[in-house]
N, C-alpha and C positions, 0 to 999 in steps of 0.2 A: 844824402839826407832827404826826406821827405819836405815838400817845401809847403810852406806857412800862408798861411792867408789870417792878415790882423783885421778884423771890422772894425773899425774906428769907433761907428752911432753902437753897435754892440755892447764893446765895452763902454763907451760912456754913458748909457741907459742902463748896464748893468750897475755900472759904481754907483750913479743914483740911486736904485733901488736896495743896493746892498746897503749904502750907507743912511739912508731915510728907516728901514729895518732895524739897524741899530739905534739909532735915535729915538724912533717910534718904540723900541719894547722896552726903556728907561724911564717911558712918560707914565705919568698918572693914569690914559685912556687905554696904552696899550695894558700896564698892567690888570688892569682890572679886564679888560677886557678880553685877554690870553689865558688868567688865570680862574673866571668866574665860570667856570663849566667845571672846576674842579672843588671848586667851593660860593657859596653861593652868596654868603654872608661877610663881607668887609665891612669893618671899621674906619675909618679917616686914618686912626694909629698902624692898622693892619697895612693898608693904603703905601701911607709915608713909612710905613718899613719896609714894605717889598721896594717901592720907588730907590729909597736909599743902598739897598744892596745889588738891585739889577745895576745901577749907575759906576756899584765900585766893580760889576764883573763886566761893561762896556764899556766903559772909559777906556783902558789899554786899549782892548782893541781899537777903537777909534782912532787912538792915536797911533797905532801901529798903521791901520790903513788911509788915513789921511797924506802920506807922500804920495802912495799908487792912485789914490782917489783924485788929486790933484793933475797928475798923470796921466791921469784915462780922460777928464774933463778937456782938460789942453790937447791929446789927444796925440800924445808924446809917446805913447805904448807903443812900440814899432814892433818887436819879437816877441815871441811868447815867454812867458815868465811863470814861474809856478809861486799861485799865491798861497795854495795851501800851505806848503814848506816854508815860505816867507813869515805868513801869518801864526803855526807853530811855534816857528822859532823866537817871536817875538810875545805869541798869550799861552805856551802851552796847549791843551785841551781846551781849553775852555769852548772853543766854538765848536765842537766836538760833543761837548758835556754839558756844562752850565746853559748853552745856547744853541742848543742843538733843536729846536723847537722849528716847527714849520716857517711862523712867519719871520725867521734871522737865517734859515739853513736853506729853504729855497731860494732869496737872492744870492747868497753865498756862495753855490755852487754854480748859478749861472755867472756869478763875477769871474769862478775860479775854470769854469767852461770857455768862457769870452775869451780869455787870455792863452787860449793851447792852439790859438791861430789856426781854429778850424780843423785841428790832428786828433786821433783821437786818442784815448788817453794808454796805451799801450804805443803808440807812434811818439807821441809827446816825451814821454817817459827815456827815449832811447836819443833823444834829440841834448846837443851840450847846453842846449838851456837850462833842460829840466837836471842833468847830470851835474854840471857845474854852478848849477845856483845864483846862474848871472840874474840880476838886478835890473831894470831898464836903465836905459841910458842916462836917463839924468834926471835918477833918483835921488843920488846928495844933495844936487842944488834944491830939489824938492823938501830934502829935510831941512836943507840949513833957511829955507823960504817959513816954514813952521816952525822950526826955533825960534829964527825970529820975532816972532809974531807971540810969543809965550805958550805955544805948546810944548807938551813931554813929550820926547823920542827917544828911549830908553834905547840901550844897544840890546840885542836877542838874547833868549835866558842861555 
């Protein structure tokens, strides 16, 4: 097997970015401010109904990467792991589709880049991380840390 190299500040600069991304395209500034080149004219109403609907297609995801997130902060991410199939399996498309927009899809891939330990993605892909869907190590404890605390961690669709 080809062997791994994890960046540590990597990934934990990426999850930051990835997860401030999501936060930021929910808010009131990112919406307007993502969507005003394709219309020019918001309402307050216009406004608080995009905010309300960007919020119910991030939230999942949030909470789906909020264990990795935690993860890469502590700095706990030792193998490489594939977030994209992770992240799938837990929003469908959605980051694909609904959120597939520069300012959520380029941290995304650098988060989903960080994590293949420097292989590239035809190496990564043949490796049993990617093949067997292993999880980081100590991922549960991360979720049952966020349950606790009253977040949702739904199990994958």
């Amino acid at each position: 097997m080809t062997e791994f190299n994890m960046n540590e500040q990597e990934i934990k600069q990426a999850a930051i970015e990835f997860k401030k991304a999501l936060i930021d395209w929910k808010s009131r500034e990112g919406i307007i401010e993502a969507f005003s080149t394709y219309r020019d004219q918001w309402t307050d109403e216009d406004v608080s109904k995009a905010v309300s609907k960007e919020t119910r297609v991030v939230r999942p995801v949030l909470e789906a990467f909020e264990p990795i997130y935690r993860l890469a902060i502590q700095g706990k991410i030792e193998k490489p792991f594939s977030l994209q199939s992770y992240m799938m399996s837990y929003t469908g498309r959605v980051l694909g589709d609904e959120l597939s927009w520069p300012e959520v899809r380029e941290p995304y891939d650098r988060m989903i880049n960080s994590l293949e330990g420097g292989l590239t993605a035809e190496e990564f892909m043949k490796t049993p991380y990617y093949i067997n869907q292993k999880l980081p190590e100590h991922y549960d404890q991360a979720v049952k840390e966020i349950v606790a605390e009253g977040w949702s961690h739904n199990y994958p669709l």
